[in-house]
C-alpha positions in Angstrom: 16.9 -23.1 -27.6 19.0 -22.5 -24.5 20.0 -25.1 -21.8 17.4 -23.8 -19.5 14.1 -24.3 -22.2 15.6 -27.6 -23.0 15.6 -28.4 -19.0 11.8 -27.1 -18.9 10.9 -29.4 -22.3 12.5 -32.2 -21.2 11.5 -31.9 -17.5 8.8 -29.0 -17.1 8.9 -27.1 -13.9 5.6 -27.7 -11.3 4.8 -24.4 -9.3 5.3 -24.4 -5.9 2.2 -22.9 -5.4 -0.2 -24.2 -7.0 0.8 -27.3 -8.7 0.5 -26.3 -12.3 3.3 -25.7 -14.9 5.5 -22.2 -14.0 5.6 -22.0 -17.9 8.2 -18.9 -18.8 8.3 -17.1 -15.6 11.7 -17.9 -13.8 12.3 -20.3 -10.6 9.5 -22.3 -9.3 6.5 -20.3 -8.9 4.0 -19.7 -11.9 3.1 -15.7 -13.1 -0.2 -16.2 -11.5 1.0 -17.1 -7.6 4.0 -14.5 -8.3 1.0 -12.3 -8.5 -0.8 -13.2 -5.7 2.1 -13.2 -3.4 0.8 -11.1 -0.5 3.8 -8.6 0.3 3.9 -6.6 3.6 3.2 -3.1 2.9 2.7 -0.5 5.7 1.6 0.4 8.4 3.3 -1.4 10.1 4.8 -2.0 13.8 8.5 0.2 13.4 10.1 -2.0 16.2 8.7 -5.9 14.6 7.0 -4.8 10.9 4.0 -7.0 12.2 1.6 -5.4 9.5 -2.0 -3.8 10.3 -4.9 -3.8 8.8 -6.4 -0.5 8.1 -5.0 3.6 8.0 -2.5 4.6 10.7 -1.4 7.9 10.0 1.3 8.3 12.4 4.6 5.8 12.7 3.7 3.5 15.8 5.2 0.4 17.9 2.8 -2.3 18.7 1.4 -3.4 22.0 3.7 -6.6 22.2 7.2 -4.6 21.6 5.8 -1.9 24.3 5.8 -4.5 26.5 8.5 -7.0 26.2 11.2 -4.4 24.4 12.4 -7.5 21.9 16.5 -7.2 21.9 16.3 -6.5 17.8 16.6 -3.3 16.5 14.6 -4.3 13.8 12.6 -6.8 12.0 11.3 -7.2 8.9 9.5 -10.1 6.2 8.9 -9.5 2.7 5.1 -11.4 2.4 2.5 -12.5 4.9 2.3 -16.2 5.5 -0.4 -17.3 3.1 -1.5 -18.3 0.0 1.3 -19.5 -2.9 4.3 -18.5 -0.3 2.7 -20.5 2.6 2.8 -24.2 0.6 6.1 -23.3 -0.6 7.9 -22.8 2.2 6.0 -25.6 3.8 7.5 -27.8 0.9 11.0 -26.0 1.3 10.8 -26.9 5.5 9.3 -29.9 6.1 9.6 -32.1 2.7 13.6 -31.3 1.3 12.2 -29.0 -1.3 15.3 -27.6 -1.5 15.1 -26.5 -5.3 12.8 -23.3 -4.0 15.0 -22.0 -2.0 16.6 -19.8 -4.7 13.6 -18.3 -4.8 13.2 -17.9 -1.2 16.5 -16.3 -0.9 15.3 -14.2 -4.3 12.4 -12.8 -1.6 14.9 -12.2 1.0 16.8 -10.3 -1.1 14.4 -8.1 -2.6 13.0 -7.2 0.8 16.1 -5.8 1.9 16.5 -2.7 0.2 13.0 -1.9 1.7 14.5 -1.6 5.4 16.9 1.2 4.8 16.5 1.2 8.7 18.9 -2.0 9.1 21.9 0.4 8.1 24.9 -1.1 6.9 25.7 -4.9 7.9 28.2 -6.8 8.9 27.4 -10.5 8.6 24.8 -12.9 8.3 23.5 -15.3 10.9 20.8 -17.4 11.0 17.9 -19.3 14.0 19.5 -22.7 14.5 18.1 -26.1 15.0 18.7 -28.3 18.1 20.9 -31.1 17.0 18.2 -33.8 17.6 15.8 -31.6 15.1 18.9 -31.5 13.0 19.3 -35.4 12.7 15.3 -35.7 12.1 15.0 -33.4 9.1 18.3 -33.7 7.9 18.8 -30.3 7.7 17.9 -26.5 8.8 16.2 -24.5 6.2 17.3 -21.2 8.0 21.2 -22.3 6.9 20.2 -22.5 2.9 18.6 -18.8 3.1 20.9 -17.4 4.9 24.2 -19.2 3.1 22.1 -18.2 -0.2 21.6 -14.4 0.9 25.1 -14.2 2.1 26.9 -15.4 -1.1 23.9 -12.7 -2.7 25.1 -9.7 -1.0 28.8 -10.9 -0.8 28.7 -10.6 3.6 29.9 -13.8 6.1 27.8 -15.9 6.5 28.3 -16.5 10.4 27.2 -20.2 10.4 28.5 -22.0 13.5 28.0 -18.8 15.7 24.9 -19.9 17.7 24.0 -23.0 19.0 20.5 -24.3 20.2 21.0 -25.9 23.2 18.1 -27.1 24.5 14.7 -28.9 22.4 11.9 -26.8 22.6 9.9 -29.0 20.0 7.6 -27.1 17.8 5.7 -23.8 18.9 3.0 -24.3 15.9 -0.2 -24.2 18.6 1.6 -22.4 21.3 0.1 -18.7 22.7 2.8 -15.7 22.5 3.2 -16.0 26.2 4.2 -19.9 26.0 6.5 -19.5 23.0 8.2 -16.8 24.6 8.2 -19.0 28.1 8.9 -22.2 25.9 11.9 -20.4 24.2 13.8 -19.1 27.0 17.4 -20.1 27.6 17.1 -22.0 24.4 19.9 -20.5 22.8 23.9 -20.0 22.8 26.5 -17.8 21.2 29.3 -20.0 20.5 31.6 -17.9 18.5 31.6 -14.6 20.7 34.9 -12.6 19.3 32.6 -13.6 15.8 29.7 -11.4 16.3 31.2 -8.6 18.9 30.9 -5.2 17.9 29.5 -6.7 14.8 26.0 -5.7 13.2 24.1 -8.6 12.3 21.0 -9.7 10.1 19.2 -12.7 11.6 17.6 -15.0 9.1 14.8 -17.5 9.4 11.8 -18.8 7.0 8.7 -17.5 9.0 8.2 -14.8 11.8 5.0 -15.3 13.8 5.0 -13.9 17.3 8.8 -13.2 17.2 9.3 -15.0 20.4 12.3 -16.4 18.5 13.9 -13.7 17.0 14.0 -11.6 20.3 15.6 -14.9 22.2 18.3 -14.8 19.4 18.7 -11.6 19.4 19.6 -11.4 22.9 22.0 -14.0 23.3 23.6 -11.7 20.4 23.9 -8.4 22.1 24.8 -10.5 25.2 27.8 -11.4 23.3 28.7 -8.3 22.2 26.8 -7.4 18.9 26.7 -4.2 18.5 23.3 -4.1 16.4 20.5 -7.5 15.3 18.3 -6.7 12.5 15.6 -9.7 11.4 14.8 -10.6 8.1 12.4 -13.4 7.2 10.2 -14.3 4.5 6.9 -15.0 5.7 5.4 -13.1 8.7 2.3 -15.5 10.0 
């Protein structure tokens, strides 16, 4: 018996998805809800990967990045926002479940090699908290993934680069329009000569509208990057 079976005998594992025991599979999410886990799977948008329902037999962009051009080149998630995935990363953001966030980061980097579109990479960044967020929950969940992913692929992680610098409080029941009106100004490149001619992946835990992303990614080319691709577990 290994280290690791003694660890599950003495103190079994609980899945993150569903509550019961993960049993043999590794991390903390049972064979069943590693099953289940709903990945994103074209079509989808080529500028934002927001998935579709349905055939589309021809590449496409979708209505929202017509209209609003988001400053990324790319973005990308690895599941949709529900079922087994959803409670985990609800877990992993608002209760300190910090023990899932190997497999989080596992997600991430499994994902990746299915944007051969991001092109090589320089560095790694991440969305950041406000400070006042910061003190609340004690700590950002976007820094674990994207420290995690960096020490994965063996890139910089870039972590004092941005800054939020204003509270926009949460954008949970906000329209596309708000968020993207709520979000504005809301962020700061603090490292500049860190992220200049640099290409960059962008890491956060869940991608809804992308109202975000695009803010981030603008400061970004602002200060000089040369390219911003997204990466994020969950699309919602």
């Amino acid at each position: 018996m290994n280290w690791r079976e003694l660890l599950d005998l003495l103190y079994p594992r609980v899945c993150a998805g569903c509550g019961g025991r993960v049993g043999d599979a590794t991390g903390h999410l049972c064979w069943d809800c590693q099953a289940a886990l709903p990945f994103v799977r074209q079509p989808y948008c080529l500028h934002c990967g927001d998935p579709v329902e349905g055939r589309v037999d021809e590449a496409f962009t979708c209505q929202w990045c017509d209209e609003l051009q988001p400053a990324f080149d790319y973005a990308r998630s690895v599941v949709r926002y529900r079922g087994p995935v959803q409670r985990m990363i609800q877990e992993f953001k608002y209760h300190a479940a910090h023990h899932v966030a190997p497999d989080l980061v596992r997600l991430l980097a499994a994902g990746l090699p299915t944007a051969p579109e991001f092109g090589p990479l320089d560095a790694i960044c991440c969305v950041p908290l406000h400070r006042a967020k910061l003190r609340q929950r004690g700590y950002n969940q976007s820094v674990l993934l994207a420290q995690g992913l960096a020490k994965e692929l063996g890139l910089p992680f870039l972590r004092r680069a941005l800054a939020r610098t204003r509270d926009t409080g949460t954008q949970t029941h906000l329209t596309a329009n708000e968020r993207i009106t709520n979000i504005h100004g809301a962020f700061a490149v603090r490292r500049p000569a860190a992220v200049a001619g640099k290409a960059l992946l962008l890491i956060d835990d869940v991608m809804t509208t992308g109202a975000t992303v695009a803010e981030v990614a603008k400061v970004l080319k602002k200060a000089g990057a040369a390219k911003v691709c997204v990466l994020t577990v969950a699309r919602g």
